[in-house]
C-alpha positions in Angstrom: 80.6 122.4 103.0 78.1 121.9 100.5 76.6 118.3 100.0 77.0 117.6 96.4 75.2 114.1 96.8 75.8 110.7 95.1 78.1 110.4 91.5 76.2 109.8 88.7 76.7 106.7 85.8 77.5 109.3 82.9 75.2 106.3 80.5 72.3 105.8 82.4 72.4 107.9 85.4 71.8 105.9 88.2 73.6 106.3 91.4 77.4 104.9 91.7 78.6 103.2 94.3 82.2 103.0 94.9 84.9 102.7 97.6 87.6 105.2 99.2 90.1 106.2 96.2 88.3 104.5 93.7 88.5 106.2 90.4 87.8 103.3 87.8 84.3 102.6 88.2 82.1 100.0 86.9 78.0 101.1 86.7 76.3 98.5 88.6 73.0 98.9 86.7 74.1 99.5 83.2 77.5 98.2 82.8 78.8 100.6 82.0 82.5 101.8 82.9 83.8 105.5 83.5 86.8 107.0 84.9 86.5 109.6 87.8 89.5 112.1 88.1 87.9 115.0 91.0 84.6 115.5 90.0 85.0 114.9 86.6 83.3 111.5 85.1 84.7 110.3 81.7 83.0 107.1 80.2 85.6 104.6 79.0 85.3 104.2 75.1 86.8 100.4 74.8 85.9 98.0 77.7 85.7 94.6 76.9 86.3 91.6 79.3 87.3 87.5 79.5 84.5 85.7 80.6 84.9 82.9 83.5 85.4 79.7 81.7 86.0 77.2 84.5 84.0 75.8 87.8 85.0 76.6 91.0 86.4 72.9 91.9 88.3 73.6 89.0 90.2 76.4 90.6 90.8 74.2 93.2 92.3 71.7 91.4 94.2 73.9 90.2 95.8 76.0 92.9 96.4 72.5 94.7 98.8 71.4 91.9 100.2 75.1 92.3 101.1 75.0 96.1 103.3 71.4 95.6 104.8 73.0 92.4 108.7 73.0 93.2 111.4 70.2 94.2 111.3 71.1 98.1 107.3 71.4 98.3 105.8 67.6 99.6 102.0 68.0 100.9 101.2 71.4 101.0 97.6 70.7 99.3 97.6 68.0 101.5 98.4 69.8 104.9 96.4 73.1 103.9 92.6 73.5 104.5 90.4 75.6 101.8 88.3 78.5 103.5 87.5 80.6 101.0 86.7 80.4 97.3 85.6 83.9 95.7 85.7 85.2 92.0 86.7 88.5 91.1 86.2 90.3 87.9 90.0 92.3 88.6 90.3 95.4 86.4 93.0 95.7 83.6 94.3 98.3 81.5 95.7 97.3 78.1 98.1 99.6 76.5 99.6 99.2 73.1 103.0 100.4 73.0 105.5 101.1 70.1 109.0 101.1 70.3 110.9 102.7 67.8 114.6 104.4 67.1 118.3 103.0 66.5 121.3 101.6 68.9 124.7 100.7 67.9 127.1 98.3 70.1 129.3 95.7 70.3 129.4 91.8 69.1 132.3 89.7 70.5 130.9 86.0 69.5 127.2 86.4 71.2 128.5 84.9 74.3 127.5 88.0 76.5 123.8 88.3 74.9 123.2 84.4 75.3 124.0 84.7 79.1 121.8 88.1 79.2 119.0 86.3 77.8 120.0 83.2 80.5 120.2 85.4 83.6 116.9 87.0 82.2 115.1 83.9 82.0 116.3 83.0 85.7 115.2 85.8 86.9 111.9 85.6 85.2 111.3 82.0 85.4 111.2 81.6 81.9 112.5 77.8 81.4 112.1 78.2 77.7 114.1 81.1 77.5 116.8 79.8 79.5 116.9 76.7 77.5 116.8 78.8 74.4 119.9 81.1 75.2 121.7 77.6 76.9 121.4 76.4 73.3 122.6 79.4 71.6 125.5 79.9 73.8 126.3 75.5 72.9 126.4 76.4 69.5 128.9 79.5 69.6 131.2 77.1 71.6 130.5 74.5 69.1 131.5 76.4 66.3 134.4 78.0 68.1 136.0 74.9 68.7 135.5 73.8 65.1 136.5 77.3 63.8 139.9 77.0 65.9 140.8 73.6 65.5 144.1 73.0 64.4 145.3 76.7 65.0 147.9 77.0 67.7 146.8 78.2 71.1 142.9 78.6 68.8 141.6 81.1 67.9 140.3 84.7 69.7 136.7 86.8 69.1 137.3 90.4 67.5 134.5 92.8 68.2 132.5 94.3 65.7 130.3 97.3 65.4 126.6 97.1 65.2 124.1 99.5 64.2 120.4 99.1 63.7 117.2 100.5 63.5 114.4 99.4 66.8 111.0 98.6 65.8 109.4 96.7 68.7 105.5 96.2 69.3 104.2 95.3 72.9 100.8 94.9 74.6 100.8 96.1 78.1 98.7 94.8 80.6 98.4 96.7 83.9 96.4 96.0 86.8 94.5 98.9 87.6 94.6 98.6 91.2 97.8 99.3 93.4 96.4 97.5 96.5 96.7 94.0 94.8 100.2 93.1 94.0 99.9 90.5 90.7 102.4 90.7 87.9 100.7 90.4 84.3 103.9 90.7 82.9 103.9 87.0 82.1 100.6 86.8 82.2 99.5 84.9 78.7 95.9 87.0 78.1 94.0 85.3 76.0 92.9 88.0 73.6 90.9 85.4 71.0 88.2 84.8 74.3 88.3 88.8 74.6 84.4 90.1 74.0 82.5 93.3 74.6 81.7 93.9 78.0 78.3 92.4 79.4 77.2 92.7 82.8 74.2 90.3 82.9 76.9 87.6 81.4 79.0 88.8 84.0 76.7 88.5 86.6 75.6 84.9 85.5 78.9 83.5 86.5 78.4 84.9 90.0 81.6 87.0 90.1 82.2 90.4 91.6 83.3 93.4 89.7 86.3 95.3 91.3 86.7 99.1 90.9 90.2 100.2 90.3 92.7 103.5 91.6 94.7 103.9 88.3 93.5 106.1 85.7 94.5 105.6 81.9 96.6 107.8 81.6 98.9 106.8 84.8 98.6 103.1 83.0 100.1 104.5 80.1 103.2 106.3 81.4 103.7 102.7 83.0 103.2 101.0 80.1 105.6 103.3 78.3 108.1 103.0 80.9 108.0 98.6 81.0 107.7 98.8 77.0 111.3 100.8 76.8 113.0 98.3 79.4 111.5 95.5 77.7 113.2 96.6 74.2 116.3 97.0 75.9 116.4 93.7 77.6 115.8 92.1 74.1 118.3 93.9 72.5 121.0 92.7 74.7 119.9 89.2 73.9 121.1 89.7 70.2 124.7 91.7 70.9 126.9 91.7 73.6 127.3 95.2 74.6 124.9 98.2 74.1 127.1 101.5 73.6 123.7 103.7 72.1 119.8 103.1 72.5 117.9 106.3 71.2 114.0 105.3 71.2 110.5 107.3 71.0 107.5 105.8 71.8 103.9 105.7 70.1 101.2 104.9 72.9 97.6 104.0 71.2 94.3 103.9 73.2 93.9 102.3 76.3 91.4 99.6 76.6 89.9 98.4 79.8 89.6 94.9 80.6 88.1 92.7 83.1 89.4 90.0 84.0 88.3 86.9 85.7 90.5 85.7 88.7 89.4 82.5 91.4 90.8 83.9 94.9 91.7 80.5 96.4 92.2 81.0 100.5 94.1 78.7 102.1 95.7 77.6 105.8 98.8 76.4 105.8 100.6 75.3 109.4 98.1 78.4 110.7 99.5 80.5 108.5 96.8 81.9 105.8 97.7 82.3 102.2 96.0 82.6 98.8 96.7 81.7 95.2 95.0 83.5 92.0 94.0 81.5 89.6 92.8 83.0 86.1 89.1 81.6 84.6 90.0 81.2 81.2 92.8 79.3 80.8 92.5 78.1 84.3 96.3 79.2 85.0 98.1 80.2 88.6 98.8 84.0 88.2 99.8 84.8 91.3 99.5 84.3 94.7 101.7 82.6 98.0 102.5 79.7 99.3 105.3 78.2 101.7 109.2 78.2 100.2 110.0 75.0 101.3 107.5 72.4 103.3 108.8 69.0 103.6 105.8 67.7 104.9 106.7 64.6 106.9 110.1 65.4 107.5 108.4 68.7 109.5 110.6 71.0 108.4 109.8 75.1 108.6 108.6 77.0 106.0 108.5 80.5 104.6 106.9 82.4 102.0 107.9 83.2 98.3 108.0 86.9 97.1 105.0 85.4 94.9 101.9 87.7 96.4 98.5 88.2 96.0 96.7 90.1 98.1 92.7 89.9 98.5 91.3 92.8 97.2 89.5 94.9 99.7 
């Protein structure tokens, strides 16, 4: 076997160093970022990044008011010791999706879509969604009783038939590396503090950039695949019962995106744990932390599904 020697940046031609399986790569003299599918090395056209905004006591803070979120959390901050505190520059691929097409179904009094959208929100942790579709689903009751008032044994919903044309926009953000579990689908990106990527300014905030595994075009079949659910899911928030959902899609450019992350490490009853927190709107994105901890009452605890693993 022939020893073809070192990969080469594809800008400025130093050297690359990378890990096993890496194939989004990040030039550690120029900045520059390239994909590398076999031996083929394909700069990336649009990669910007979110600067780190906040201090490192700040992520603290932070993930401390994190682990005691939740009624049956008392003390975890107070019971768990800090070990390590690192920022990572996580790589993220943004995918502009287009939904289009036309559905028809069913309306019987909105009662179904409110609880969709309430079941939904549970599921998602959404409070203001659940509130939202609690208040919708009031109202129908509200003006059901008012509508039937008066009428002998009331009144009783008639379905009608809807048709209607899809035209739904969405921003997909996915992580480009599979060895670090974080949902971004809730994840509030704060595209106004977006800005052309700059390693020196980068390097100034003492962060480390992570390669990723997942090409663009991987990221967009994923992106196209959570953009279709997603226009499905609010569609049955606005009629009861979907009978026809035709859709096409219209995938733009991928753009790649750094983003800044605070790994907070933490001990917890000897167990070791760690919560992401994002350094721009200083914000818990992920991580994992005891299900219930009682604190003086010494109860046992467990851990949520809510994971974050360090990145290698």
């Amino acid at each position: 076997m022939v020893d073809e020697g070192p990969k080469m940046c594809k800008n400025c031609g130093a050297p690359l160093e990378f890990g096993y399986g890496a194939t989004v790569i990040t030039c550690a003299y120029c900045g520059s970022s390239m994909t590398l599918a076999g031996d083929v090395a394909k700069l990336v056209s649009k990669h910007t990044m979110l600067l780190n905004r906040i201090t490192q006591n700040d992520a603290v803070i932070s993930a401390k008011k994190w682990m005691d979120a939740g009624i049956f959390r008392v003390n975890v901050a107070a019971e768990s010791t800090i070990t390590t505190i690192e920022l990572k520059y996580l790589p993220v691929w943004t995918v502009p999706v287009t939904v289009s097409g036309n559905y028809a179904g069913s309306f019987r009094g909105g009662y179904h879509a409110a609880g969709h959208q309430m079941s939904d929100s549970i599921k998602e942790k959404d409070t203001k969604g659940f509130f939202s579709g609690l208040g919708r689903m009031a109202g129908k009751f509200a003006l059901d009783a008012l509508s039937n008032a008066g009428k002998r044994g009331g009144g009783r919903a008639t379905d009608e038939y809807h048709t209607g044309v899809i035209n739904d926009q969405y921003h997909e953000l996915i992580l480009a590396r599979r060895s670090t579990t974080m949902d971004l689908t809730k994840y509030p990106i704060p595209l106004a503090s977006k800005a052309i990527f700059d390693l020196n300014k980068i390097k100034s905030t003492g962060g480390e950039i992570l390669d990723g595994d997942m090409l663009e075009d991987e990221a967009k079949a994923k992106a196209e695949a959570v953009a279709i659910e997603k226009s499905r899911k609010d569609l049955s928030h606005k009629i009861d019962s979907i009978q026809r959902f035709d859709v096409r899609t219209n995938i733009g450019e991928g753009e790649l995106i750094h983003v800044p992350v605070w790994l907070v490490h933490y001990i917890h009853k000897g167990v070791e744990r760690v919560c992401g927190i994002e350094g721009v709107t200083c914000i818990a994105v992920n991580g994992e932390r005891p299900t219930v901890s009682l604190g003086l009452l010494g109860k046992g605890s467990g851990e949520t599904q809510e994971q974050i693993r360090p990145p290698e």
